[in-house]
C-alpha positions, 0 to 999 in steps of 0.5 A: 500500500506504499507505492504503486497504482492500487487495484479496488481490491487492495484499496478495500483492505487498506481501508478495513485495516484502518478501520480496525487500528481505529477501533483498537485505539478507541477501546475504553477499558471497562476498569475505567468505565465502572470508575466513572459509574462509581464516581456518577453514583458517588456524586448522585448520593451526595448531592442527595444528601445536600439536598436533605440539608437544605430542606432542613434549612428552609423549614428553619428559615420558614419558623424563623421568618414567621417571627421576624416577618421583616425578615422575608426578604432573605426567605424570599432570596433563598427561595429564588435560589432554589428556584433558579438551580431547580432550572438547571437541574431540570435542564441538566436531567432532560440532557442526561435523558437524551444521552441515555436514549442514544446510548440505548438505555441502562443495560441491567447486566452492567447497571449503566448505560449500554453504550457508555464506551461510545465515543461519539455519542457525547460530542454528536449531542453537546457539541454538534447540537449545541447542547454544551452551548446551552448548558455552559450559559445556563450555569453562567446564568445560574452563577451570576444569579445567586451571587446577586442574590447574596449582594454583598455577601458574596464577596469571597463567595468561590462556586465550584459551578463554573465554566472555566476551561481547563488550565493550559499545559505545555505542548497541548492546545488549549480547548474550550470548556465545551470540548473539553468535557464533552468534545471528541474523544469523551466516552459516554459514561464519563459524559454522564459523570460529568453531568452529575458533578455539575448538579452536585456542585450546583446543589453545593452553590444553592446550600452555600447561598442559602447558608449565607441568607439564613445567618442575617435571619439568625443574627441576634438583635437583642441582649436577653440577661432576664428571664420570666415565666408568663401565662398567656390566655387567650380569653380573659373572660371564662363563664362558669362550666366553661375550661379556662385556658393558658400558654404558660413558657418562659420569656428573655428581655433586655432589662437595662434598654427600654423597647420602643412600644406604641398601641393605637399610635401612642406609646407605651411607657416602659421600665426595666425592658417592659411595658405596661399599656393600660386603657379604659375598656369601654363599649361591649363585645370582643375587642382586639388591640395592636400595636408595635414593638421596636428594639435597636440592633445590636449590630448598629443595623435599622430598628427591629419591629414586632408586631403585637397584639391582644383580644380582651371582652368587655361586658356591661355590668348587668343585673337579671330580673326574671318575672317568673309569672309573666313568661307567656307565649302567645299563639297566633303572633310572631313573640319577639325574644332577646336573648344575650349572655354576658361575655358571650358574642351573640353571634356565638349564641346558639339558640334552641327551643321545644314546644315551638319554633324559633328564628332570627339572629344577633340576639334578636329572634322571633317564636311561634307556637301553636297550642297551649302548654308548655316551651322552653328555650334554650342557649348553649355557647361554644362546644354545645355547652347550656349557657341558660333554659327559660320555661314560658307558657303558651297561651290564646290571645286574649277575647276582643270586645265587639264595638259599633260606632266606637262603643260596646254598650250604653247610650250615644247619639242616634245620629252616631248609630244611623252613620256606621256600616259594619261592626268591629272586634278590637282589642284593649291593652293587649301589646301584640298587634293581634287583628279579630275579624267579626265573622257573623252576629245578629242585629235587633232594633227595638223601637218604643211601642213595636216589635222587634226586628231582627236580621242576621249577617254573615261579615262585619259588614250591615247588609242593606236591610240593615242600614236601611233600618238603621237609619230609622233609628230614633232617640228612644231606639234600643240597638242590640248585637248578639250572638257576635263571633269574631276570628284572630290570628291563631284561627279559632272562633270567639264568641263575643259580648252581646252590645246593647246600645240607646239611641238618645 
């Protein structure tokens, strides 16, 4: 194959014998490929250990600003940072994904990829479909992102997530950072190797970072050299029956600088590290004041700020006067009833009762009932627990009076007889508006000398007859209605007082 024309034949043997050389020369001993199985594991297993570290972290971080919410900016860094290295991360599993594919997936008598002494594979992928590109500027994004995140903080920060190439050496060309990791040459499986080291350096930089934002959260901002125990209720207002109940833990405070507290914009006066805010409660109900509490920071920093806050009952001084005998339930009308129980919210007021049914709301309700006996209301609080009972008897409303012309007997004018046209069932000191309906009755006319006349009607109302001999009544005439029936609100007919009238 030195010199000389060459036939087809022979080209073809020089050809293959190539191939072969280059075959040999490209054969990854298999030592050397479960190294870098080992190593991707190696990295895998503590990256994840990383990774549980941090989730501790953040729940630390999480409790911490939850006391010093003036502090969420830094969980709100760290959580940007998490963010920003979850991105590469996903961008740096959908690669080694790819890489798994061409080298025909995990071959489980080796447990790695089948083809993870390729070495084509890597560079067909990263560099020729500009892969590594991508993923050199995404870590450089990534970079430059958590050291903004740190501000000042990051000076002396030393990632080991880069994209530096590798340092030049005597007699070898440089190569980029691209060509040199996943460039010619480069088996798969040390591709794969390589993929796992930059995620555990890039879990590695998202710990470092987030360390960095939970020391401004951990820093103290006060001198603590006292201590009490305390008891903090949550109500200061129990009613009999009801648990009484308090978080009793010990407290630190400065004694020798006085916080900085105001409620309501006014400041609280303050000694020995604590203050004392005293007000006059007035207006019934639950009532909740806050205010806040400013001490200076130890390291010369801005004032710290904590909220503060606390609910109180006020209840109007009350006496209860219960007229036992006068507890009474009318059928046929809506019985307006309040109800209240001291230190108690109306709208935490249940109310119920037998014998009835009750509506409404806010301590205003309204009872119905329907036959005579006996109800009882009932209040309960909170868990169902009996507040009260109050027991009422149910009762008709009273019998009206059956009135014509204004009057239910006696004398009055003739006149006054002759310019009605119906008759009348009302009421006389009875509260409830309660209407009677007169439903029938029977008029009699008796003039001096003659025989009575006598009609029936079926309404309140004069039938035509009646008021045409109504209006021959005359001084001296006698006008009777009897058997009078009248109708309520609860239904039920009521027979009423005859009314005998003298015409004068």
């Amino acid at each position: 194959m030195a010199g000389g024309k060459e036939t087809p034949r022979q080209r073809m043997i020089g050809i293959l014998y190539l191939v072969l050389l280059g075959l040999i020369a490209l054969n990854v001993p298999e030592n050397l490929l479960d190294a870098f199985k080992n190593i991707t594991r190696s990295l895998d297993a503590s990256t994840k250990n990383v990774n549980t570290s941090l989730q501790n972290t953040y729940s630390s971080f999480e409790a911490k600003v939850k006391a010093q919410p003036d502090k969420r900016k830094y969980l709100d860094a760290a959580n940007e940072a998490k963010k920003e290295t979850a991105e590469l991360n996903s961008y740096i599993e959908e690669i080694k994904a790819k890489l798994t594919d061409a080298g025909g997936g995990i071959n489980p008598e080796i447990d790695d990829i089948t083809a993870r002494d390729n070495l084509d594979i890597s560079s067909e992928i990263m560099i020729n479909g500009k892969r590594a590109d991508a993923l050199k500027e995404k870590i450089d994004a990534t970079r430059a992102k958590l050291l903004q995140l740190l501000g000042k903080d990051s000076v002396g920060m030393n990632f080991s997530l880069n994209t530096n190439p590798p340092a030049s050496r005597p007699g070898i060309q440089d190569k980029s950072w691209q060509d040199a990791y996943f460039g010619e040459g480069i088996p798969l499986g040390a591709t794969i190797t390589t993929l796992a080291k930059i995620q555990a350096d890039t879990k590695n930089a998202e710990n470092e970072v987030v360390k960095k934002l939970y020391a401004n959260v951990d820093k103290a901002e006060v001198t603590l050299n006292s201590f009490k125990a305390v008891a903090v209720a949550p109500s200061s207002y129990v009613l009999a029956g009801q648990q009484y109940k308090a978080d009793i833990y010990l407290t630190a405070y400065d004694s020798h600088t006085n916080p900085t507290i105001t409620v309501g914009g006014s400041s609280v006066p303050t000694s020995n590290g604590v203050g004392t805010y005293t007000t006059t409660a007035s207006g019934e109900g639950v009532h909740t004041w806050t205010g806040d509490l400013a001490v200076k920071s130890v390291d010369g920093g801005p004032d710290k700020h904590y909220p503060i806050s606390q609910t109180y009952m006020v209840a109007r001084p009350s006496a209860v006067v219960s007229p036992d005998k006068m507890n009474v339930l009318y059928i046929g009308v809506p019985n307006p009833v309040t109800v209240s129980a001291p230190g108690v919210p109306t709208s935490a007021l249940n109310v119920s009762m037998s014998g009835g049914s009750i509506s409404g709301s806010a301590g205003h309700y309204t009872v119905k009932v329907s036959s005579i006996g006996d109800a009882k209301i009932t209040v309960t609080g909170e868990k169902g627990m009996v507040l009260g009972a109050s027991a009422f008897r149910i009762k008709r409303i009273p019998d009206p009076k059956a009135q014509f012309g204004g009057k239910s007997g006696g004398a009055t004018s003739a006149a006054n007889l002759r310019a009605q046209d119906r008759l009348f069932a009302k009421l006389e000191g009875f509260d409830f508006d309660a209407k009677f309906n007169v439903t029938r009755f029977t008029l009699f006319i008796i003039k001096p000398r003659q025989d009575p006349i006598i009609y029936s009607g079926t309404s309140s109302e004069l039938t035509g007859a009646m008021k045409s001999a109504m209006n021959s009544v005359t001084p001296g005439t006698t006008v009777v209605f009897k058997d009078v029936v009248a109708v309520g609100p609860d239904g039920s007919p009521r027979a009423l007082d005859a009314i005998v009238l003298s015409a004068n």
